[in-house]
N, C-alpha and C positions, 0 to 999 in steps of 0.2 A: 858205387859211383852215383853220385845225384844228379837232378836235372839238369843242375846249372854246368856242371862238369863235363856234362855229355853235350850239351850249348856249346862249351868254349871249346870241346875238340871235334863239334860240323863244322867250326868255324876256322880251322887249323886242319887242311887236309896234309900235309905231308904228317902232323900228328897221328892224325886220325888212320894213314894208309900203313903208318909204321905200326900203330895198336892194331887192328883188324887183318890184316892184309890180304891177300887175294880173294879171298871166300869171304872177306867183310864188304872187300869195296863192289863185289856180285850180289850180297845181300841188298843192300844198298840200291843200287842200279835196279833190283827188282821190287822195293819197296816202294821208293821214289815214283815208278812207272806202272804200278802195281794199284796198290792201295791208298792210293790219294794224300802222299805226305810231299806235299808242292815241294818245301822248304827244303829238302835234301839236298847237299850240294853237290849231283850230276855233275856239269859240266866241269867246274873245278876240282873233280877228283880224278876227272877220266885223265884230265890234262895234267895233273901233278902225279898219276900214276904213269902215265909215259916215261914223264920228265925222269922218275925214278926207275926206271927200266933201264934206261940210258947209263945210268951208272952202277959199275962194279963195286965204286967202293961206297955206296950210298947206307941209310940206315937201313933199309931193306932191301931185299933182292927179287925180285919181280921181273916176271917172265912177259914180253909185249904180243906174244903168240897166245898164250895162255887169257892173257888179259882179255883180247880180243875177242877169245871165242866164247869164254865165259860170260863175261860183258853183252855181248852181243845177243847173246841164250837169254837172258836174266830179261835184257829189257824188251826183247820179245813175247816173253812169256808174260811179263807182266804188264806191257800194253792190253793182249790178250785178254786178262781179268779186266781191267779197268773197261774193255771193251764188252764185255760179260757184265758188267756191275752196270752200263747205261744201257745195254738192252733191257736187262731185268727190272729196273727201278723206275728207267723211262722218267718221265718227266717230273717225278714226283722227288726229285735230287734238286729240282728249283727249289721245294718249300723248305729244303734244311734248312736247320738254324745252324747262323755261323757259329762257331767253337772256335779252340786255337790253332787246331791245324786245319779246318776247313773254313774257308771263305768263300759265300754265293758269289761277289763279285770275279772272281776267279775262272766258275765257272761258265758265269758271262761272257768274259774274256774270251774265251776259247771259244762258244757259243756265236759270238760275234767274229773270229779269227774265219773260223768254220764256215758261216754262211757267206762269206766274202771267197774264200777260195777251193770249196767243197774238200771231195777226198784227199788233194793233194796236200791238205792242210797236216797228215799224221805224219808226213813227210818232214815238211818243215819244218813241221811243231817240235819238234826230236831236236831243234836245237836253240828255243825257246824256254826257259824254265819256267815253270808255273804254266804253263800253255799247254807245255808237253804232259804233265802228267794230268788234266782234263780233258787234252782232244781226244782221246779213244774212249773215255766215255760219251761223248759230245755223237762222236762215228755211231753207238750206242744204242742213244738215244734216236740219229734218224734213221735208224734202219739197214744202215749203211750195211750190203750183202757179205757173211761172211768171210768168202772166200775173194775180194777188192779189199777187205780190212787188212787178211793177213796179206796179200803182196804187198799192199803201203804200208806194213809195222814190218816186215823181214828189211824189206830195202830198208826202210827210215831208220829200223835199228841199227843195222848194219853199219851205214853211213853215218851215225852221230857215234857208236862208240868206236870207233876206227877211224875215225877224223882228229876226233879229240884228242886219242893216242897219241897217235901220231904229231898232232903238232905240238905237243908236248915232247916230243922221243926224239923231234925232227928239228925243233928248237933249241933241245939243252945237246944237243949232239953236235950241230952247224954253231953254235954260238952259247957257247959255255956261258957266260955273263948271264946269261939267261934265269940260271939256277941261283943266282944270286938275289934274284929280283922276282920269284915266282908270285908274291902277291898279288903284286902289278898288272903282271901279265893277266893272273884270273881273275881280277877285278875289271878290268878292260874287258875281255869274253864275255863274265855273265852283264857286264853296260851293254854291251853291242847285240846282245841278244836278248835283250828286254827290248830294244827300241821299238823293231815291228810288233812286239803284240799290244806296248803302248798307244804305238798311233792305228792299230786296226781301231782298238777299244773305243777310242778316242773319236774316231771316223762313225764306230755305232752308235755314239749315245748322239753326237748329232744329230745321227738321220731320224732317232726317235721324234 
């Protein structure tokens, strides 16, 4: 499989959950949160892996209990590193040079998320893309006390892959239509959850 091929199925998750499934869509969820690959598509997979939980007779068979816990594992643990990667590196992750999968302005973003709403921000940021997998480096980088990191990465994980699930599971289940239209639906999601870390950013470079 080439690059372009693995492009067009981030970009197709019920593709991509039917190729991978359970153990792919956990790899994923710990990479994303992990090792600084922003571009993963988190929220759109948690939500079209519900949606396919919900059905018996779907291309694959996925378990919403299963998903949850593993899910939830993955993106804990890999807050955890990214939280590991800005204490160790500290400030010295400003001078990267952008590449394709990392962009400074990114981590400005969160930088600037961060200082507007301190720790509760690992919380949030969990349902933010691109935000979220920078703010536990960000936590990292100021010092932010171990053991105040892992309460706000257990909770935040918790709560963004078990949300997600769910209104995916909670969606195609109340309103079948639903599954007819899952584009839509994760095109609206990761809109509505770009908005805040646009206007935090937005709010930073002003006050520059």
């Amino acid at each position: 499989m080439g690059l372009s091929d693995l492009l067009d199925l981030l970009r197709n998750p019920t593709a991509l959950i039917t190729a991978v499934g359970t153990a792919g869509i956990t790899t994923i969820i710990f990479v994303e949160t992990g090792l600084l690959f922003p571009f993963l598509p988190g929220d759109s997979l948690l939500v079209t892996a519900g949606l396919l939980a919900s059905k018996v007779d779907g291309p694959i068979q996925l378990d919403l209990v299963t998903l949850g816990i593993l899910g939830t594992l993955a993106s804990i643990v890999g807050n955890q590193v990214s939280y590991l990667i800005g204490r160790r590196a500290g400030r010295a992750l400003f001078a990267r040079p952008d590449s394709r999968w990392f962009k400074r302005k990114h981590l400005e973003q969160a930088q600037a998320y961060y200082d507007q709403h301190g720790g509760k921000t690992i919380v949030i940021a969990r349902f933010m893309p691109i935000i979220r997998t920078f703010a536990p480096v960000i936590a990292g980088v100021a010092g932010m006390r171990p053991a105040v990191f892992l309460l706000y990465n257990i909770v935040g994980g918790a709560a963004w892959v078990w949300s997600m699930l769910l209104v995916g599971y909670l969606l195609a289940t109340q309103f079948p239509v639903v599954g007819e239209h899952i584009e839509g639906l994760i095109v609206a999601i990761v809109v509505l959850s770009l908005v805040p870390a646009g206007v935090a950013w937005l709010k930073a470079r002003k006050a520059k």
